[in-house]
C-alpha angles and dihedrals in degrees: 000000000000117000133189123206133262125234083281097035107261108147116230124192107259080228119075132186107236095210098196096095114044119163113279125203108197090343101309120102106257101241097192093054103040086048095059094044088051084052091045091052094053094043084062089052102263114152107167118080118187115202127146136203088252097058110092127241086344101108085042096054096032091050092049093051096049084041099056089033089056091218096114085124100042088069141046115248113222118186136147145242112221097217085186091069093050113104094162141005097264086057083064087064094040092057099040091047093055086054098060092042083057099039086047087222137112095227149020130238104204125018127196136179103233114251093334097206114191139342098266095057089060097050092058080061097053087059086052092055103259100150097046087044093055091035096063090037087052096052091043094059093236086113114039099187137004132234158137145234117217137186108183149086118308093244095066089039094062097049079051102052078046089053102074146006093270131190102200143334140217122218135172105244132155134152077269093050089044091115103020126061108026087325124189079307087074096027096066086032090076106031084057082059101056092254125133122237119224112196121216132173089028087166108036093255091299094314094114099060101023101044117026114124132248097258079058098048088049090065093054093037092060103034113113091236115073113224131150106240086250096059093049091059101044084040084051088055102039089047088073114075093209086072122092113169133015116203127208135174096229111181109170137055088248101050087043089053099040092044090049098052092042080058094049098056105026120118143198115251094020096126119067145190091293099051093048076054088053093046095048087060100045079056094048094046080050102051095048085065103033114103098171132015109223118150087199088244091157091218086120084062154135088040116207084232099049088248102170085215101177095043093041087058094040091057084046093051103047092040072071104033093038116017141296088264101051094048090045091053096046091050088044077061106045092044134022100026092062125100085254123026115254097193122165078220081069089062097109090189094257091142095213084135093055095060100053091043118115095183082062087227119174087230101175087066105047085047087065100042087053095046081051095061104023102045099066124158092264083055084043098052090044089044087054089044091052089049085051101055095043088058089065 
């Protein structure tokens, strides 16, 4: 495993474990086998685990395991405080407090303010008392360093990195995001500034590997260098200094391995003139089949209408990136097999979604664009069957 150093010289494994999305077995996160992948991780020398206090069930797991392990102290806890759920300053100590119950631990390592969005949302923290707030917990040990996660344009990154004494920062940023969210533009902003980046959505939430067209397989496929598509795109990341840390929701034995040898053999400077060529072509094969760009973060739900939204845009992407068929039986899936229908035809406009999104998607529209092209008469006739037999 290679590792780079934090603003104080810690070294953190350039490889980091995204904890949103551990293995689930009927709803519930399935604690034997996503201990054995967190063992597995740090076997193969990780030492940065990202959770946050929205992720269900995630600071409780990840908090046992470490806890009946006994390697709290062999790794860097990383979680997260959702500023949007703060009314008042004592709401700040509730909310901490819980995490540490969760996380069974006493600090934590690596504290970020969730998806801070713009400046003036943090200064509505500063009147609440943020800073001192940070400032005791800091000097008592309880937080080791300060951050925060972004999803945004680079402009509004930067007045943020400017806002406070950070100590490191998180930004979605892959060879796709080079020149959207904070971009290389924020990247080397705040590197020039001595803070640690933290990568997350390296692969677009799978989308990178899982759903790349076939214009886009074709590059990889015929370049003289061999990589997985999943390896180009965590090379492509580790090949820049300013990085520090690149995060992925690995969620099987094989990711965790493949991704862990990539990370211990990775260098900087590895990939040349040509590569970035290549790349620039694999963005541009993307892009022709791309209608919306959702990363399925899941931050839009849950909908009031039951609307299924990422899966409803990841069947709408690949009926573009993959076939007709194949969107329009992903869709068949996501929506009208289910208990209740999850229909992007059950969207009533409220824009509840649109206010939660990072990406900044206009997500109403595209729900009826995909509902136009999704909900044909063959998804209408299987959607009527399904109600039919429920009634029975």
């Amino acid at each position: 495993m290679n590792y780079r150093s934090d603003k104080y010289g810690n070294q953190l494994s350039i490889l980091g474990f995204g904890c949103m999305r551990f293995p689930k077995t009927t709803g519930k996160i399935n604690m034997e086998e996503t201990e054995r992948q967190i063992l597995t991780a740090i076997h193969g020398g990780v030492n940065y685990f990202d959770t946050a206090y929205v992720y269900p069930g995630s600071e409780a797991a990840l908090g046992e395991i470490l806890e009946k392990n006994s390697i709290r102290d062999q790794v860097y806890i990383a979680t997260k405080l959702p500023h949007y759920l703060i009314q008042s300053a004592n709401s700040m100590e509730t909310l901490f407090s819980e995490e540490l119950k969760r996380l069974r631990t006493d600090h934590v390592d690596y504290y970020l303010m969730h998806m801070l969005s713009d400046i003036e949302t943090w200064n509505r923290l500063k009147a609440l008392g943020i800073e001192e707030w940070l400032e005791n917990k800091k000097k008592s040990g309880a937080i080791r360093q300060v951050g925060f996660s972004y999803h945004g344009n680079s402009d509004m990154f930067c007045r943020l990195v400017d806002a406070y004494d950070w100590d490191f920062c998180q930004i979605q940023y892959n060879y796709m995001d080079e020149h959207s969210q904070a971009g290389r533009k924020g990247l080397n902003y705040a590197h020039e500034k001595g803070i640690p980046v933290i990568i997350m959505e390296p692969l677009r939430g799978g989308k990178l590997v899982n759903r790349l067209p076939e214009e886009a397989k074709a590059l990889f496929a015929d370049y003289k260098i061999k990589y997985t598509p999943a390896q180009w795109a965590f090379r492509w990341l580790w090949n820049q200094p300013e990085v520090t840390c690149v995060l992925s929701g690995m969620n099987s034995d094989e990711m965790i391995r493949d991704n862990i040898e990539t990370a211990s053999n990775v260098t900087v400077g590895e990939l040349g003139p040509e590569e970035e060529e290549m790349l620039r072509h694999v963005v541009k094969a993307i892009n022709a089949k791309m209608k919306v760009g959702c990363t399925g973060c899941g931050y839009c739900m849950p909908c009031p209408k039951n609307v299924d939204i990422p899966g409803t845009f990841a069947a709408y992407n690949r009926r573009y990136a993959e076939g007709k068929r194949s969107g329009f039986f992903d869709y068949m899936m996501c929506t009208a097999l289910r208990k209740t229908s999850t229909a992007a035809s059950n969207c009533v406009e409220c824009g509840k979604c649109e206010r939660h999104c990072p990406q900044h998607i206009e997500i109403r529209k595209h729900l009826k664009d995909a509902q136009r092209e999704l909900e044909g008469p063959v998804y209408k006739i299987v959607r009527s069957v399904v109600k039919l037999l429920k009634a029975f």
